[in-house]
C-alpha positions, -999 to 999 in steps of 0.1 A, spaced: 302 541 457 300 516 484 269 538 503 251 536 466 250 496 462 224 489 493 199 519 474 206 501 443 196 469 460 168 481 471 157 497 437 158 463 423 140 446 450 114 464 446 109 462 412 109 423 415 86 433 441 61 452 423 65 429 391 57 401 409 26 417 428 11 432 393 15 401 382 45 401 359 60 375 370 61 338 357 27 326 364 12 351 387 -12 365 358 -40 386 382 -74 375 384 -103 395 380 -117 406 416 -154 414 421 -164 440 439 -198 439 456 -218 477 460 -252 460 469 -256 476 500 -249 514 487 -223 529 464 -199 538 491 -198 506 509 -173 476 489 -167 440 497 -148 417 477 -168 387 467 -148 371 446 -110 368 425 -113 348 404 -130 319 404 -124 318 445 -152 329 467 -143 361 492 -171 366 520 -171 397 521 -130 409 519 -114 443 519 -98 448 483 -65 458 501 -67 417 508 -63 411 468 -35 407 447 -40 433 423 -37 458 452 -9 440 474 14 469 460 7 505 477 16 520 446 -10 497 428 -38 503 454 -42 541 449 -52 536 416 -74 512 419 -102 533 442 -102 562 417 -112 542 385 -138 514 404 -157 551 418 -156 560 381 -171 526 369 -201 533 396 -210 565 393 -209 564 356 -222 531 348 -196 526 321 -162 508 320 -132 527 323 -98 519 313 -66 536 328 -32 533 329 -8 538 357 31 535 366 43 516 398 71 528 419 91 507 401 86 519 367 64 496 355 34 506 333 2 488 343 -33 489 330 -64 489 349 -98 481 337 -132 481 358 -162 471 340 -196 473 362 -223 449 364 -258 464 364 -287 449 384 -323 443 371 -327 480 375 -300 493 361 -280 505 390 -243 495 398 -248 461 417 -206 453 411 -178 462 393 -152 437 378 -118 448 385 -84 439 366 -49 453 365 -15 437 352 10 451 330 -2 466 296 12 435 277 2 408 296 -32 390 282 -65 404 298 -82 370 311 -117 360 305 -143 379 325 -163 356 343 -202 362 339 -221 376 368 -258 373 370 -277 402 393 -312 395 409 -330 418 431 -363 412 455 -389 435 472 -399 418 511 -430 427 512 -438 417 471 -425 381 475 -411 384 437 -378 382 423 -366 400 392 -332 385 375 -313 390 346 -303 373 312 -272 358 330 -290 346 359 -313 325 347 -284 312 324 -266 303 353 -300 288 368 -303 267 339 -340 282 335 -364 268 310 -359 279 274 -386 301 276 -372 328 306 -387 351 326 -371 382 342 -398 377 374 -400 351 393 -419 340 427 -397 330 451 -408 292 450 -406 293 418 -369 308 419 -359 281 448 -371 252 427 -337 257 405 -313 254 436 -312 218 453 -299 237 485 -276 258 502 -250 262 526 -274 288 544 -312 290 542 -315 304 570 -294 332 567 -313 334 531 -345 339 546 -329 369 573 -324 392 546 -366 389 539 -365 404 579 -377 438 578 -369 445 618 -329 450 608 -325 488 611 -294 486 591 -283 462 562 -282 430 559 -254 403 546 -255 369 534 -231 348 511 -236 310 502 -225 286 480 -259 271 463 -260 238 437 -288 242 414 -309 211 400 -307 212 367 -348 224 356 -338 226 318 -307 204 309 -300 185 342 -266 201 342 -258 210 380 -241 239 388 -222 252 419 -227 290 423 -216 313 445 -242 339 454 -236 372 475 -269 393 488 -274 423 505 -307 434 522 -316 472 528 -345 488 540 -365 508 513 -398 520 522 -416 504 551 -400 473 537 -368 461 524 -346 458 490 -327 422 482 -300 433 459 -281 394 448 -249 386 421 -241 352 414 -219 334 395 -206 301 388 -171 281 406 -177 251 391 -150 246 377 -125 251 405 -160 235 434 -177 210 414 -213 205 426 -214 178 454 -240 152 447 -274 151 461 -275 146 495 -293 115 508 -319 138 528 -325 158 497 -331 121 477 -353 111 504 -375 142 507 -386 135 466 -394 104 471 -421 109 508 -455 98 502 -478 128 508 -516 127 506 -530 136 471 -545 168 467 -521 181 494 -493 207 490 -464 204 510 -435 231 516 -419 252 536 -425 288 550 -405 315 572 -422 320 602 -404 353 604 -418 369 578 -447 343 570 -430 339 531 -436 298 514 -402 298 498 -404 262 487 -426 234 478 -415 198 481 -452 191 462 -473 216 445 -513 208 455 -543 208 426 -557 236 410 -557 269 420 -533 255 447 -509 248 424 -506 280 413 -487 290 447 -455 279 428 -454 308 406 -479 337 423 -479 346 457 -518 344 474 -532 372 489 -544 362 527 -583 376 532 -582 413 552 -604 388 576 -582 368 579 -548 382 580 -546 385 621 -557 352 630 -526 341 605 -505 362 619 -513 345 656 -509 314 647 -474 323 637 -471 343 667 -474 309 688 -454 290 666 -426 314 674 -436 315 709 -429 276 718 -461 259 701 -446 227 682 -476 225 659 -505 243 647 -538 240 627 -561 272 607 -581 279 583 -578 310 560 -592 322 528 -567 331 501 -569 341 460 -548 341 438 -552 373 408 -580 371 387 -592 344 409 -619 337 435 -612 336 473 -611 301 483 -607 286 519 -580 260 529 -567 243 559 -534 245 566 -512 224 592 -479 235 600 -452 217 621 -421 242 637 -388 221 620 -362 243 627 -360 275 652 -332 302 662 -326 335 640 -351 323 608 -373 300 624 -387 274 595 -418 252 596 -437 225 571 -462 237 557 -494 212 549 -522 229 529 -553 216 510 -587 231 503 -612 231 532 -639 210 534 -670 233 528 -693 239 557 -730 244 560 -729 284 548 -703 269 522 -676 287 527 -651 264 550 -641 296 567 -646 298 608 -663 334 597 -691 333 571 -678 351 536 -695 379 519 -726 375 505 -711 374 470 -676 388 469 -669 377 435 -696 406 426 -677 438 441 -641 450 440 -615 442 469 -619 475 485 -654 468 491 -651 431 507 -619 447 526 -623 451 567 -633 484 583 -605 510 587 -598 504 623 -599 462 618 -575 466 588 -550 485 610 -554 461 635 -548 435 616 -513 451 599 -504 455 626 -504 419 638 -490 411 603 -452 405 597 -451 394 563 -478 415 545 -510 403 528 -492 389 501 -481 355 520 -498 329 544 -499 361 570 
């Protein structure tokens, strides 16, 4: 009788135990925990319980799975929700005796493949809590161009008219920063053999109803192709971070003189991508905000040098290059750009306008077709030797200032 009490003891202990880990004690309610598949469907990082960011946690490191007898459950029915696409519901006893419930409901990226799964278990009477909403975005390197979802651009706060593609400018005009560009801008790197992480908390502006947000954003970057794949979920922890107020540089940068008809931004010099402008520049300049140029085939190495020697050591650097924008005509501009920041994702202003025409009016240092607007772009393209030359002098692609 006496050799039963301590296993009696021990029975109850650990149901206290497992009630309190499942959440069935007073005021231990789980959260939901997000679980991040952007990289492939075998590879899982915790990004989130609740409304509490998790860079990139094992989900042994939750709550809901703090109790062994909890955790084996939980792997089964989140491989369900991801190979199936569809949310899945099970139930499950602890050790204890206590019959818990288990839901996992996936969140699908812009192309409809598992970019998440929500995951929830507590005991089958407690209250399900609200599901926070999870936008998904995803990006091609070499394209330049976004491509969200309905709840991103809610929790963007885009304009009332939305679009499910967006340039990147155009997308980084909604956030008034981040805890990370340049880790941002790494996952547009296409040397990385192997994928790429980045996490960051990023305050929006406002674009539509001046309400600022503070989101937490989780990316992955993969290769695919002779390029790379952005795969990105978001969601909002206002409520628990509220958004800090502009910073004073950020006030002071909207407020610069700069010299009319000028554009101002900044570019990569990694990967040669404009991924902001401080001021768009007049027509068809401002339409850099929402396209991406293409660079000339002509002019696509000597862009790509000029990087080259911005990376090298050179502070500043001056070119002229001919760019168009679709259905447009090639134009010529001259472009300044000043190294600002250096180390893994090197960053420089960029200072464009149109060129000043020369004598053969063109403004180009190489005299333009005779009339390019008369024949198709594989006609006014280099030779085939010049155009591999010139790829491979080319980081970024045609599709950005080199």
């Amino acid at each position: 009788m006496n050799a039963s009490r301590p296993q009696a003891q021990h029975t109850a202990m650990s149901d206290r135990t497992d009630r309190d880990e499942s959440g069935d004690g007073p005021g231990t309610a789980n959260p939901w925990v997000l679980v991040a598949t952007l990289a492939d469907r075998t590879t899982w990082w915790v990004v989130a319980e609740g409304a509490q960011p998790r860079r990139w946690t094992r989900l042994s490191r939750t709550r809901i799975a703090s109790s062994s007898s909890m955790n084996q459950h939980l792997v089964p029915i989140i491989g369900q929700a991801i190979s199936s696409g569809e949310p899945q519901i099970r139930s499950c006893h602890l050790s204890s005796g206590v019959r818990m419930r288990i839901i996992a409901v996936p969140v699908a990226g812009p192309d409809n493949k598992v970019f998440a799964v929500h995951v929830w278990g507590g005991p089958r009477f407690q209250p399900i809590p609200a599901r926070p909403s999870v936008g998904a975005l995803m990006c091609r390197s070499r394209k330049g161009f976004t491509t969200t979802d309905s709840t991103f651009e809610d929790l963007i706060d885009a304009e009332a008219i939305k679009t499910p593609a967006r340039a990147l400018p155009e997308l980084m005009r909604h956030f008034e920063g981040s805890d990370d560009t340049a880790g941002l801008m790494r996952l547009f790197d296409e040397t990385p053999e192997g994928p790429t992480l980045w996490c960051a908390t990023v305050v929006t502006t406002g674009v539509a109803t001046n309400t600022r947000r503070n989101l937490f954003i989780a990316a992955a970057s993969v290769p695919y192709g002779r390029g790379r794949t952005i795969r990105a979920i978001a969601y909002d922890i206002s409520n628990e971070h509220d958004a800090p107020s502009p910073t004073l540089c950020a006030k002071l940068v909207s407020t610069l003189p700069i010299q009319s008809r000028h554009a101002v931004g900044i570019t990569d010099l990694t990967t040669g991508l404009v991924h902001q402008w401080i001021k768009t520049g007049p027509a068809p300049l401002d339409r850099w905000m929402c396209e991406i140029p293409e660079t000339h085939p002509d002019d696509v190495a000597e862009v790509a040098h000029t990087r080259t020697r911005l990376l090298a050591g050179v502070e500043q650097a001056d070119i002229r290059f001919r760019l168009r924008f679709d259905t447009s005509s090639w134009v010529s501009v001259h472009a300044h750009l000043t190294v600002l920041t250096r180390g893994i994702s090197p960053q420089a202003c960029l200072d464009v306008r149109l060129a000043t025409r020369r004598a053969n009016g063109t403004g180009s240092r190489r005299p333009s077709d005779p009339n390019p607007h008369s024949r198709p772009v594989s006609e006014v393209a280099p030779s085939p030797s010049r155009r591999a030359r010139s790829r491979s002098l080319q980081t970024g692609g045609p599709r950005s200032i080199g």
